[in-house]
N, CA, C and O atoms as a GROMACS GRO file, in nm:
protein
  576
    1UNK      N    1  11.675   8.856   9.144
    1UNK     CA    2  11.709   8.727   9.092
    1UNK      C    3  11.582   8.649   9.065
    1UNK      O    4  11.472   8.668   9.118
    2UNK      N    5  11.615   8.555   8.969
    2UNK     CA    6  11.441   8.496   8.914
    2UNK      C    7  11.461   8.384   8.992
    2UNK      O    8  11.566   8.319   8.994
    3UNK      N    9  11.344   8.358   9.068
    3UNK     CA   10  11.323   8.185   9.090
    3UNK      C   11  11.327   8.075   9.024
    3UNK      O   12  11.264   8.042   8.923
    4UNK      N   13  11.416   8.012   9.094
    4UNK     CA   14  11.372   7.865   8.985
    4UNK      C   15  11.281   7.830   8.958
    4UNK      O   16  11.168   7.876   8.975
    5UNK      N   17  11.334   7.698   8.886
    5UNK     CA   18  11.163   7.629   8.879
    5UNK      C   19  11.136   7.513   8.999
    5UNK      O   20  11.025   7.460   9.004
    6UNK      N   21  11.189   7.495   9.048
    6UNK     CA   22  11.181   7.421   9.185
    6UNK      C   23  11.115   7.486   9.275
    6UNK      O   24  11.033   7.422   9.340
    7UNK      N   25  11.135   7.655   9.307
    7UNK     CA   26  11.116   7.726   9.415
    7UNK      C   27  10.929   7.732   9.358
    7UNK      O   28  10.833   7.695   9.426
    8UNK      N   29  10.924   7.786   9.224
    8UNK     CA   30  10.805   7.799   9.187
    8UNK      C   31  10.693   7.676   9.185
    8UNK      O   32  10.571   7.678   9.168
    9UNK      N   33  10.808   7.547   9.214
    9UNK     CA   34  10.692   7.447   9.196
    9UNK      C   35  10.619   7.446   9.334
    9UNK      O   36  10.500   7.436   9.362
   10UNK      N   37  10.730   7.460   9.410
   10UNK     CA   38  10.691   7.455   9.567
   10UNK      C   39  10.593   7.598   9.621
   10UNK      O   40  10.497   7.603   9.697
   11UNK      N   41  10.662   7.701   9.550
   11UNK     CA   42  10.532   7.731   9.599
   11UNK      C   43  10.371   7.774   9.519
   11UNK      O   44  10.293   7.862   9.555
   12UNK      N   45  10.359   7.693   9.419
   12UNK     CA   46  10.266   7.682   9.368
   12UNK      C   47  10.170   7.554   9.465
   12UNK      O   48  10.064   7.569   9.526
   13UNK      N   49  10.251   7.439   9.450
   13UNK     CA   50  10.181   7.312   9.563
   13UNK      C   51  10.147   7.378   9.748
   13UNK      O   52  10.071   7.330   9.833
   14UNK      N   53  10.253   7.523   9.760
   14UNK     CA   54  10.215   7.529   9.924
   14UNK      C   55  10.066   7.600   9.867
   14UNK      O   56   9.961   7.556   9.912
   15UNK      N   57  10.064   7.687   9.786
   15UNK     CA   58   9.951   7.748   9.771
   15UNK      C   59   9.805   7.652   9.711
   15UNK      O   60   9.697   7.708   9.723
   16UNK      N   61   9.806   7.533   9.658
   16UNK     CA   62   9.721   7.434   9.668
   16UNK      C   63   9.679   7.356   9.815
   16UNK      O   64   9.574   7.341   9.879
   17UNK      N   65   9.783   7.326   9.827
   17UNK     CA   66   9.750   7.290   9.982
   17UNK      C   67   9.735   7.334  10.097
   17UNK      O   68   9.692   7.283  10.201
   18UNK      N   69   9.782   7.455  10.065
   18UNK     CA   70   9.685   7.526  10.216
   18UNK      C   71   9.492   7.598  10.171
   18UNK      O   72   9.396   7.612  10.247
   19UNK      N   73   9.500   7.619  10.063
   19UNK     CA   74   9.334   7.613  10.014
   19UNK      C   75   9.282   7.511  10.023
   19UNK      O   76   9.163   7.523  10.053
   20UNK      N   77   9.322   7.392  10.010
   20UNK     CA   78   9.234   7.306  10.054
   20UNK      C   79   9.252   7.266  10.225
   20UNK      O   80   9.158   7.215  10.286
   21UNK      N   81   9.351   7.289  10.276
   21UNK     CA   82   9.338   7.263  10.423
   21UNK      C   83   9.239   7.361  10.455
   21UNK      O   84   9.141   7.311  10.510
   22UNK      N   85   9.234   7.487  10.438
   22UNK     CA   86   9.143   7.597  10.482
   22UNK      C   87   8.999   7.560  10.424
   22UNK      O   88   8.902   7.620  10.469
   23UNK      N   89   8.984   7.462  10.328
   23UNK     CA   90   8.842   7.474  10.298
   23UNK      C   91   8.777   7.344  10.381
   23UNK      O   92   8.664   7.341  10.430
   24UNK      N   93   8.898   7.211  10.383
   24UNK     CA   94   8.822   7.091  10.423
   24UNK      C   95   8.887   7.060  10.558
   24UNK      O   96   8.807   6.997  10.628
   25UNK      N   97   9.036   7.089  10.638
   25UNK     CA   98   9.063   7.083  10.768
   25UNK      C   99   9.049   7.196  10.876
   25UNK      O  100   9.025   7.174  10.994
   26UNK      N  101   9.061   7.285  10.836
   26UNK     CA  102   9.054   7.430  10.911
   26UNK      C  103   8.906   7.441  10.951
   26UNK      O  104   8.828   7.475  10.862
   27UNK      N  105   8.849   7.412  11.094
   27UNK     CA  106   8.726   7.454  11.151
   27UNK      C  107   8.653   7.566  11.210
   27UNK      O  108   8.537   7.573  11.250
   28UNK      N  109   8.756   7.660  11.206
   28UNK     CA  110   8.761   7.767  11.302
   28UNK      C  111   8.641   7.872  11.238
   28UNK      O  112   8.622   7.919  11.126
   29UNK      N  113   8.585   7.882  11.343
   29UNK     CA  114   8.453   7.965  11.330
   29UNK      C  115   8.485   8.096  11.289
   29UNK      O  116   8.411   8.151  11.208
   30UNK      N  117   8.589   8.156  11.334
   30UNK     CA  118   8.667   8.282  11.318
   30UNK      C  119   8.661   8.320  11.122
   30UNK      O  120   8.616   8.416  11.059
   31UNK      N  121   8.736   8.181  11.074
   31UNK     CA  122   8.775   8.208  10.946
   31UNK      C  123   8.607   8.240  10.834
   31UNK      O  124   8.504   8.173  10.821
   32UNK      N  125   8.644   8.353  10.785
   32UNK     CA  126   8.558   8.390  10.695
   32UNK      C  127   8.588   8.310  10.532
   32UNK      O  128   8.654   8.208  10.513
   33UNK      N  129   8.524   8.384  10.440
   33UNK     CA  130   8.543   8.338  10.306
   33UNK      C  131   8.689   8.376  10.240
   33UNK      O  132   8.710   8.482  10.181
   34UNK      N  133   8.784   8.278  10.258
   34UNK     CA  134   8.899   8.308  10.198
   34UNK      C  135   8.952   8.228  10.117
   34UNK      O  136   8.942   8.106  10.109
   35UNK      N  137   9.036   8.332  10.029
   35UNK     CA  138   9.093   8.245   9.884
   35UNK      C  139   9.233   8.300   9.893
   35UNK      O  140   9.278   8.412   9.870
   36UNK      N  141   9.282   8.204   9.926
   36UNK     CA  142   9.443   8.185   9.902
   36UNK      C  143   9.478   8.232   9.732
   36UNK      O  144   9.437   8.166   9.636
   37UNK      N  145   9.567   8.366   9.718
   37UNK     CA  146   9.574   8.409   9.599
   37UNK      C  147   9.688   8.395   9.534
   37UNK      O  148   9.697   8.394   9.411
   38UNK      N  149   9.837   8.375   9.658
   38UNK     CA  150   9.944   8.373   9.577
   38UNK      C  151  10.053   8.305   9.708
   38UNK      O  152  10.031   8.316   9.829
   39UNK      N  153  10.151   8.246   9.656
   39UNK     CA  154  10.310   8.211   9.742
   39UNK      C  155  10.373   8.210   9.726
   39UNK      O  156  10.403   8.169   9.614
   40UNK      N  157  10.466   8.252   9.809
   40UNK     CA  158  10.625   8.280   9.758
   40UNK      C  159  10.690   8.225   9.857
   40UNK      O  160  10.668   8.223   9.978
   41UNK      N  161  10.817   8.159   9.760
   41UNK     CA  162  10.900   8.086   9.879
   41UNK      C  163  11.044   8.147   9.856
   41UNK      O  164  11.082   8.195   9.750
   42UNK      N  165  11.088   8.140   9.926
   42UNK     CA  166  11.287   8.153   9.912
   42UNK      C  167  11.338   8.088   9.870
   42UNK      O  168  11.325   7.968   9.892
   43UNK      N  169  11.421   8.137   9.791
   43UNK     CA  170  11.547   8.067   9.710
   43UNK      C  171  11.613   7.912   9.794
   43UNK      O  172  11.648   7.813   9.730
   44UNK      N  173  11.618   7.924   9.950
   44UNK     CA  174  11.657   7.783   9.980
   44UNK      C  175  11.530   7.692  10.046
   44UNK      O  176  11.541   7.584  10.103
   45UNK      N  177  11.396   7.777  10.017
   45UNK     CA  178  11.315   7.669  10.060
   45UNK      C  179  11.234   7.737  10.210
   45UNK      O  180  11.116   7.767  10.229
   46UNK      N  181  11.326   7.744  10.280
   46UNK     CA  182  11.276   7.843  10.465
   46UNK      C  183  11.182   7.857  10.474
   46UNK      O  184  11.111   7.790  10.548
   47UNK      N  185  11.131   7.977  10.380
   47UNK     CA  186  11.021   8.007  10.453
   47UNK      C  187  10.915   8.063  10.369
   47UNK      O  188  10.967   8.122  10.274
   48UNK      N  189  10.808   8.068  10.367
   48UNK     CA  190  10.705   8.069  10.214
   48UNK      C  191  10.591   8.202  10.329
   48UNK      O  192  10.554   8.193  10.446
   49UNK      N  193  10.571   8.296  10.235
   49UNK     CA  194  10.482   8.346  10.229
   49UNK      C  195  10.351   8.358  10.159
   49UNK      O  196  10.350   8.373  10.037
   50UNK      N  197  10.219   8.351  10.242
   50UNK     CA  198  10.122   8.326  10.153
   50UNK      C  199  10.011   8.429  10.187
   50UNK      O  200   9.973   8.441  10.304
   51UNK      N  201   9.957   8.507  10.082
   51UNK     CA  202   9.916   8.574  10.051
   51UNK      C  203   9.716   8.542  10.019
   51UNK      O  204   9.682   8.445   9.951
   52UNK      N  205   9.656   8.597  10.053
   52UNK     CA  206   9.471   8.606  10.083
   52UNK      C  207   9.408   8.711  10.072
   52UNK      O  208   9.443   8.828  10.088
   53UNK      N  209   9.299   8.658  10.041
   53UNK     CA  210   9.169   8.791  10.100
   53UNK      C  211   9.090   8.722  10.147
   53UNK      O  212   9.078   8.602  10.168
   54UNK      N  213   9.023   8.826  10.167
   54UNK     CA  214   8.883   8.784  10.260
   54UNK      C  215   8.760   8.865  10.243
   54UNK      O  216   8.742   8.980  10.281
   55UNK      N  217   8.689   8.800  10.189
   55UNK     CA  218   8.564   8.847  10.161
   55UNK      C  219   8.478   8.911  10.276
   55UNK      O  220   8.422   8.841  10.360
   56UNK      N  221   8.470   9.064  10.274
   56UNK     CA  222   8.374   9.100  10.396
   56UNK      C  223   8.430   9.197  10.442
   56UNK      O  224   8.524   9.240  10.374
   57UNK      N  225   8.402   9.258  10.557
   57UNK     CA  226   8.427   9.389  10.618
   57UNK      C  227   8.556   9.380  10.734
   57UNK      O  228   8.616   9.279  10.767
   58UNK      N  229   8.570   9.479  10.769
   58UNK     CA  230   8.725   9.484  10.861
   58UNK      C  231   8.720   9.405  10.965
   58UNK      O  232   8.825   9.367  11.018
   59UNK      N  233   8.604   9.369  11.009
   59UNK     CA  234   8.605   9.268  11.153
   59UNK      C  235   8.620   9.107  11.117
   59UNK      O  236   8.639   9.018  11.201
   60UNK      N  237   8.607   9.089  10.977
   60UNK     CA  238   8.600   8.973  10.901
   60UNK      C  239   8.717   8.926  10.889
   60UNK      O  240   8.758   8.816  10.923
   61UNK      N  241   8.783   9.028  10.831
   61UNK     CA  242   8.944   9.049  10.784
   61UNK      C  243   9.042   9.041  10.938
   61UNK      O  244   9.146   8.976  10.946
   62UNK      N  245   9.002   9.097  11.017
   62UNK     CA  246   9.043   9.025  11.142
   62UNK      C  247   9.081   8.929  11.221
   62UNK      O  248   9.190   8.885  11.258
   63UNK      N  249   8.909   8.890  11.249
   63UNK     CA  250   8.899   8.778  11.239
   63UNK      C  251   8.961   8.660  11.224
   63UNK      O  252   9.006   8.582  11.308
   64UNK      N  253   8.955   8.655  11.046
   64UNK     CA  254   9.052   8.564  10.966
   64UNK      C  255   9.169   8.554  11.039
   64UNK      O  256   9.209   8.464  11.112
   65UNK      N  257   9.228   8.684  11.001
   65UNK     CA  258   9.358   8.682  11.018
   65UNK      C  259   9.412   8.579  11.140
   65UNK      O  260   9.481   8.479  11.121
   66UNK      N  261   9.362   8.629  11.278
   66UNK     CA  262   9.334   8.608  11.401
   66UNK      C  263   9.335   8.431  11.375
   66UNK      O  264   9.406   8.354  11.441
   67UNK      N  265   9.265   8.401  11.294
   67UNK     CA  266   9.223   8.244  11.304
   67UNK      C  267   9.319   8.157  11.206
   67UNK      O  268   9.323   8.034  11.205
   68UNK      N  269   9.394   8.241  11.125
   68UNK     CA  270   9.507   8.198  11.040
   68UNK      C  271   9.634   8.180  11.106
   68UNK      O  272   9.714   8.087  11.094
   69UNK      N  273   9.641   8.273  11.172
   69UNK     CA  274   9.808   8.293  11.283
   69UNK      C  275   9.788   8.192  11.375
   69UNK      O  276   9.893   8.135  11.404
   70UNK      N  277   9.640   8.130  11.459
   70UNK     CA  278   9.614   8.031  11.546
   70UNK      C  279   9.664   7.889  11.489
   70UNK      O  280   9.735   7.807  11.546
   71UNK      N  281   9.602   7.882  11.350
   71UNK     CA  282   9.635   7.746  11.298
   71UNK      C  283   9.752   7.712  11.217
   71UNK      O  284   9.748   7.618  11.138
   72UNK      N  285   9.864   7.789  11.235
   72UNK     CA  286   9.959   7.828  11.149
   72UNK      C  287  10.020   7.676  11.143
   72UNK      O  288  10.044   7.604  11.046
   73UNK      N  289  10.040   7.651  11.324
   73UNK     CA  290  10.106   7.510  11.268
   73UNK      C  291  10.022   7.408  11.268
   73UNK      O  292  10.090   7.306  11.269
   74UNK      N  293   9.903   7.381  11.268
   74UNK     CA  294   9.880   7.280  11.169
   74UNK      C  295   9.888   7.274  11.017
   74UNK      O  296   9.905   7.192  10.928
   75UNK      N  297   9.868   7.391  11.032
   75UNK     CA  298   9.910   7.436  10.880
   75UNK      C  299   9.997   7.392  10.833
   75UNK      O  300   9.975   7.338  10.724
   76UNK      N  301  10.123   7.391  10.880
   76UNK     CA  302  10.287   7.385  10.896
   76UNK      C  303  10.299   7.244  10.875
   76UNK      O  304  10.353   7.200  10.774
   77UNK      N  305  10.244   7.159  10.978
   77UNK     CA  306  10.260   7.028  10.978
   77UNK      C  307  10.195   6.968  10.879
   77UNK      O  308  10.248   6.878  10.814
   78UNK      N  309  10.085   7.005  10.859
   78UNK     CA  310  10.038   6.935  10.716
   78UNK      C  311  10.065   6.948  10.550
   78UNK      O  312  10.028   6.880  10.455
   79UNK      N  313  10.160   7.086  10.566
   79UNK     CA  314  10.208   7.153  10.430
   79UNK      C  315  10.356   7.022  10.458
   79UNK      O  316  10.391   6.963  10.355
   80UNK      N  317  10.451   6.975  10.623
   80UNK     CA  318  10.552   6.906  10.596
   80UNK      C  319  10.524   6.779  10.493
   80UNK      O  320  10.570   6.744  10.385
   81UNK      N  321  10.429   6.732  10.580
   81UNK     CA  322  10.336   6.547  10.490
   81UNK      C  323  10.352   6.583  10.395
   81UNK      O  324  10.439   6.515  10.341
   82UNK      N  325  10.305   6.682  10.313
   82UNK     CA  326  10.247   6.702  10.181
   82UNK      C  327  10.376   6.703  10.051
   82UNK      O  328  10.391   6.661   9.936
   83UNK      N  329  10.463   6.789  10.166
   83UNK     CA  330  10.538   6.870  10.044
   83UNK      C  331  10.646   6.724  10.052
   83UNK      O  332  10.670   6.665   9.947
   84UNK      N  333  10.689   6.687  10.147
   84UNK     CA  334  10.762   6.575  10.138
   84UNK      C  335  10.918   6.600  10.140
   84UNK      O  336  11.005   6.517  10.115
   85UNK      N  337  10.934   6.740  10.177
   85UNK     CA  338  11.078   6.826  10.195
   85UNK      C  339  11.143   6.806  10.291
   85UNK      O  340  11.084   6.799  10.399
   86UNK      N  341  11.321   6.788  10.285
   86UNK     CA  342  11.371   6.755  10.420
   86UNK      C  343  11.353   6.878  10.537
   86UNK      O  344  11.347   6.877  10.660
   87UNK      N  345  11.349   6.967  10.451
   87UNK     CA  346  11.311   7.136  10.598
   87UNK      C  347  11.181   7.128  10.605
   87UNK      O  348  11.148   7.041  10.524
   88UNK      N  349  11.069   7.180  10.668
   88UNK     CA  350  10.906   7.203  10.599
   88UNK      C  351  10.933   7.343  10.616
   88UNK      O  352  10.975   7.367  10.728
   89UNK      N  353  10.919   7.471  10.522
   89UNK     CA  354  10.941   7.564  10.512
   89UNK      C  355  10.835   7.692  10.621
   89UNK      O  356  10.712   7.692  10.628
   90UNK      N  357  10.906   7.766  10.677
   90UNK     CA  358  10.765   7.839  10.820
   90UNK      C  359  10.706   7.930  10.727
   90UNK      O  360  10.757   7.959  10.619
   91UNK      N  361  10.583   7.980  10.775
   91UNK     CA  362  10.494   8.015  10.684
   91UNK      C  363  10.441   8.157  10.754
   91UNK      O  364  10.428   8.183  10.874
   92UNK      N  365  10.422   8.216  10.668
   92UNK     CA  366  10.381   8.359  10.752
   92UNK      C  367  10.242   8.420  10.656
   92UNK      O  368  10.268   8.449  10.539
   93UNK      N  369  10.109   8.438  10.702
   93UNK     CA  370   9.981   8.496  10.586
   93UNK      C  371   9.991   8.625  10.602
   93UNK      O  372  10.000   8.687  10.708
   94UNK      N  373   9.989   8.684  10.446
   94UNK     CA  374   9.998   8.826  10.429
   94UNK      C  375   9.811   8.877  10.372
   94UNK      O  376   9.789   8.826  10.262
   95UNK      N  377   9.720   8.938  10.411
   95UNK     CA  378   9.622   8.999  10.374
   95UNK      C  379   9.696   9.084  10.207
   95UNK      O  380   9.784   9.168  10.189
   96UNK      N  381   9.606   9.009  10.114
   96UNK     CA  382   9.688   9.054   9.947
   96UNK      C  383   9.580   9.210   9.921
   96UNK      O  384   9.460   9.236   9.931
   97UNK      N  385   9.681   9.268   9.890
   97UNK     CA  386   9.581   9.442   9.870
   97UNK      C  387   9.549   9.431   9.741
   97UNK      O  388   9.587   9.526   9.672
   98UNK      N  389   9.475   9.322   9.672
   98UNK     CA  390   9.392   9.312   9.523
   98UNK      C  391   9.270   9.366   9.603
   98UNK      O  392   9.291   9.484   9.577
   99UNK      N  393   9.167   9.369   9.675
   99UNK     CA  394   9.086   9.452   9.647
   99UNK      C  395   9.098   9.627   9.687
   99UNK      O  396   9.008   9.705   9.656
  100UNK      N  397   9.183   9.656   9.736
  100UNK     CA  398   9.220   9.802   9.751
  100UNK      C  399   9.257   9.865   9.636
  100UNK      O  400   9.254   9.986   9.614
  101UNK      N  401   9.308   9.741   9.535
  101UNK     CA  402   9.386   9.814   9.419
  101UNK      C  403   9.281   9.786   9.334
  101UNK      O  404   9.256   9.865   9.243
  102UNK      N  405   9.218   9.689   9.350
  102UNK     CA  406   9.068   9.712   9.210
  102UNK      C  407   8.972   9.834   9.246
  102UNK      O  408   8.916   9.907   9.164
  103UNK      N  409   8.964   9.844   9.413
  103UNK     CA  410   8.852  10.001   9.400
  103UNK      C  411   8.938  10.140   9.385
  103UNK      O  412   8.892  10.253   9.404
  104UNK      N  413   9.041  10.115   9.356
  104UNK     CA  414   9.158  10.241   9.301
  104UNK      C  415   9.122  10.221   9.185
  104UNK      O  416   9.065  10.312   9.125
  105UNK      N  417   9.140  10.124   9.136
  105UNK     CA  418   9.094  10.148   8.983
  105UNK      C  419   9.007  10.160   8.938
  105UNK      O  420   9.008  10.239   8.843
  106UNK      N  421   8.899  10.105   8.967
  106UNK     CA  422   8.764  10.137   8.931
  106UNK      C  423   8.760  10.308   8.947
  106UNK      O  424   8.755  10.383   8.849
  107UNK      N  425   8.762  10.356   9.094
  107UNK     CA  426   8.726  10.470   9.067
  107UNK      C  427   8.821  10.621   8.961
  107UNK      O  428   8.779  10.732   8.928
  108UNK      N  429   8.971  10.547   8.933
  108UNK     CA  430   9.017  10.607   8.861
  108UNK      C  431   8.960  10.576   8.702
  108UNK      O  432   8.979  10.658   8.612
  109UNK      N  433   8.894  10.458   8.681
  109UNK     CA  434   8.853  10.457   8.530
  109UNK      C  435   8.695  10.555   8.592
  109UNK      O  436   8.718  10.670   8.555
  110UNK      N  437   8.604  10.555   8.640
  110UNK     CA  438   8.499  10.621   8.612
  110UNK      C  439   8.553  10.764   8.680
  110UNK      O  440   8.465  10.849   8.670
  111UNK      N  441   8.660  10.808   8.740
  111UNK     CA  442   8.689  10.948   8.697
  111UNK      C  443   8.734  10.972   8.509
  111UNK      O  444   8.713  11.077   8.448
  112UNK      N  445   8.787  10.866   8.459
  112UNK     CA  446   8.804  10.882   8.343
  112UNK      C  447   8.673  10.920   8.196
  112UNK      O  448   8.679  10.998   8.101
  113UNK      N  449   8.520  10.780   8.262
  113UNK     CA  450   8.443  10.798   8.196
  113UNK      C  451   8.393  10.981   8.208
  113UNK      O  452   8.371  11.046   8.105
  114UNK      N  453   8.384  11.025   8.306
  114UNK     CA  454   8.304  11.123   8.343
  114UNK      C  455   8.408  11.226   8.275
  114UNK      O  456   8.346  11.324   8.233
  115UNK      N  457   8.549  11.236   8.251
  115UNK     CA  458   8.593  11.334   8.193
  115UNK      C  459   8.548  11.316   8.017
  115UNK      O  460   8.526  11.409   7.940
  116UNK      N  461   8.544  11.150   7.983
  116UNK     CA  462   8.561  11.164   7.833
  116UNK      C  463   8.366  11.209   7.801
  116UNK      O  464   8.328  11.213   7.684
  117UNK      N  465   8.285  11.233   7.893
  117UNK     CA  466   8.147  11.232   7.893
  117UNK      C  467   8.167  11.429   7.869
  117UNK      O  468   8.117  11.504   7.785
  118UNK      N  469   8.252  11.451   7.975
  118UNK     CA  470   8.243  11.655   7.955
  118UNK      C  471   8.333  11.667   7.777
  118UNK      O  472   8.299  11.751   7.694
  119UNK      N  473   8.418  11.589   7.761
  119UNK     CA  474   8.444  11.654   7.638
  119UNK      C  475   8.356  11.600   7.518
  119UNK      O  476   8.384  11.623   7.401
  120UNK      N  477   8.266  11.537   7.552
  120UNK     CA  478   8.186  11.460   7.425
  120UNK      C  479   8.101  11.589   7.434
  120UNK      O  480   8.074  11.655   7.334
  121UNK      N  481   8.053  11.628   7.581
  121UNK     CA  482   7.981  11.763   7.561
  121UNK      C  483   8.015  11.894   7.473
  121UNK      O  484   7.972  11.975   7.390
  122UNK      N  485   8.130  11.850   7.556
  122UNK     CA  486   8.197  12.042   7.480
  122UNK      C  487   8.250  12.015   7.319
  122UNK      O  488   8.304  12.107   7.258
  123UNK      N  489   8.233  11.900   7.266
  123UNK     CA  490   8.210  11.885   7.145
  123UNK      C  491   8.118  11.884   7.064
  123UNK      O  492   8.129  11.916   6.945
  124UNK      N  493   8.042  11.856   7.106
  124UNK     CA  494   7.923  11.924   7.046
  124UNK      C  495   7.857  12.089   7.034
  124UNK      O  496   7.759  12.129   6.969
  125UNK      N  497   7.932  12.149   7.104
  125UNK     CA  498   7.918  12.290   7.080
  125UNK      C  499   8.030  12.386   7.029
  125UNK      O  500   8.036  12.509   7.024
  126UNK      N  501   8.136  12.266   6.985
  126UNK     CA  502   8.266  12.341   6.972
  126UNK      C  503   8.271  12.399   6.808
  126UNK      O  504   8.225  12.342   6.709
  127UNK      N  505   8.369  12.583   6.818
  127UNK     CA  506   8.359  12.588   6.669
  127UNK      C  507   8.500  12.590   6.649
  127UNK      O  508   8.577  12.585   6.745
  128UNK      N  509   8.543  12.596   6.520
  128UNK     CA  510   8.692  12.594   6.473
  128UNK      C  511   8.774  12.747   6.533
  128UNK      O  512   8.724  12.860   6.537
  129UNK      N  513   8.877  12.716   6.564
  129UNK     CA  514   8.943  12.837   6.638
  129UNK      C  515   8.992  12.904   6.544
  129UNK      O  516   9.040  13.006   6.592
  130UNK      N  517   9.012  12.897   6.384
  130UNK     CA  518   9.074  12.932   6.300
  130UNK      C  519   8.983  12.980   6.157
  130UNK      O  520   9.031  13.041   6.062
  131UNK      N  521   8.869  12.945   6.168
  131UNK     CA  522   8.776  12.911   6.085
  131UNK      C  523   8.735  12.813   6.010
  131UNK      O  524   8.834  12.741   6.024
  132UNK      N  525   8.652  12.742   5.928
  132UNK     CA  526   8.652  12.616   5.869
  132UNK      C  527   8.812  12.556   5.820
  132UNK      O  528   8.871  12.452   5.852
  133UNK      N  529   8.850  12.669   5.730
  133UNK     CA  530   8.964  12.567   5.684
  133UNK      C  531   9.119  12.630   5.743
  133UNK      O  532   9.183  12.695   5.660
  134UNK      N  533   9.178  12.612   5.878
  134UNK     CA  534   9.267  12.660   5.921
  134UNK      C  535   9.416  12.701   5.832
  134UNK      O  536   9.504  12.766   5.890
  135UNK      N  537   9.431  12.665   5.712
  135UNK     CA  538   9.466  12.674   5.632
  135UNK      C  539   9.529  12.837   5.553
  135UNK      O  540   9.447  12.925   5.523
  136UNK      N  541   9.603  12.846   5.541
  136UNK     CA  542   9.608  12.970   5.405
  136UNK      C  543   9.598  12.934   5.291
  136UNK      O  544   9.673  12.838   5.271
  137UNK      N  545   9.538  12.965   5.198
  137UNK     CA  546   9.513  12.947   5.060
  137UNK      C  547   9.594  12.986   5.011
  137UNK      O  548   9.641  13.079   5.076
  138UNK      N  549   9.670  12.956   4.877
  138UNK     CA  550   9.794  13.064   4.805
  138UNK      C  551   9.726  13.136   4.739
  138UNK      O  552   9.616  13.116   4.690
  139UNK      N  553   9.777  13.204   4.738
  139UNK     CA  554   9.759  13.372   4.669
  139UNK      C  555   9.782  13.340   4.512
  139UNK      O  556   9.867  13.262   4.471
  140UNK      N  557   9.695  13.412   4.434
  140UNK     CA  558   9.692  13.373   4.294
  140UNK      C  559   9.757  13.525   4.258
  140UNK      O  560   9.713  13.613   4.332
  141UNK      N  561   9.836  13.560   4.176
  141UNK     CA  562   9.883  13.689   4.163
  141UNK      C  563   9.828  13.684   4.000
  141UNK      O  564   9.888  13.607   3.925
  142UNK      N  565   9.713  13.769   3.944
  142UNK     CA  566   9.661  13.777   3.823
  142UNK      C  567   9.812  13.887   3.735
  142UNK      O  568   9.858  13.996   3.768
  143UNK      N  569   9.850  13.782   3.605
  143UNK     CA  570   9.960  13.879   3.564
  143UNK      C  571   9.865  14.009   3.460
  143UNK      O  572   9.751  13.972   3.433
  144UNK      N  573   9.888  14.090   3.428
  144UNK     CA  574   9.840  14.151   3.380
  144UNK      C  575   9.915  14.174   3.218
  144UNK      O  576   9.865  14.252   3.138
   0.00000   0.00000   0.00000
């Protein structure tokens, strides 16, 4: 079922406002470089999932995490002020697999360069399997 446009407004604004709580209220030494990438809320509002990365290595990503689940409800309480909703919807952070899926791709396009690199090779040494003109010529039958 498609979301409204209500559900999408809301969670476009939870996903503004928790990037900026994380950049200008959130103190926690724990939290690394993170960018809030996407949110999704439910059809009646409940409960919004929000989606991140984190710049850096697995102890980083930890970390974060670790320091995201701690501040959840201030989080919570300051997404209620904001959003101005009679529920304030509970919030749960999902680690977003955009960079797992960009180094899948990357390395599936340069398995790609390196194949179109062997046939640029083997084209250059390639001869016709048929001879120049694969073709039959018609037969001219001289009448006599």
């Amino acid at each position: 079922m498609n979301p409204s446009h209500r559900t999408l407004k809301v969670a476009d604004r939870i996903k503004v406002v928790v990037a900026q709580l994380l950049e200008t209220k959130i103190k926690d030494p724990r939290l690394g470089f993170v960018t809030v990438t996407d949110a999704r809320v439910t059809g009646d509002l409940q409960q919004a999932s929000i989606f991140y990365t984190v710049l850096g290595d697995e102890d980083q990503r930890a970390s974060t995490a670790a320091a995201l689940e701690s501040a959840k409800g201030a989080i919570r309480s300051a997404l209620g002020r904001e959003l101005g909703l009679r529920i304030t919807p509970s919030i749960a952070f999902f680690e977003d697999g955009l960079p797992e899926s960009a180094k899948a791709l990357e390395s599936l396009l340069e398995k790609v360069h390196e194949q179109d690199a062997e046939v640029a090779k083997l084209r250059k040494t390639a001869t016709y399997a048929g001879g120049e003109d694969p073709y039959k010529a018609p037969r001219i039958i001289e009448s006599e």
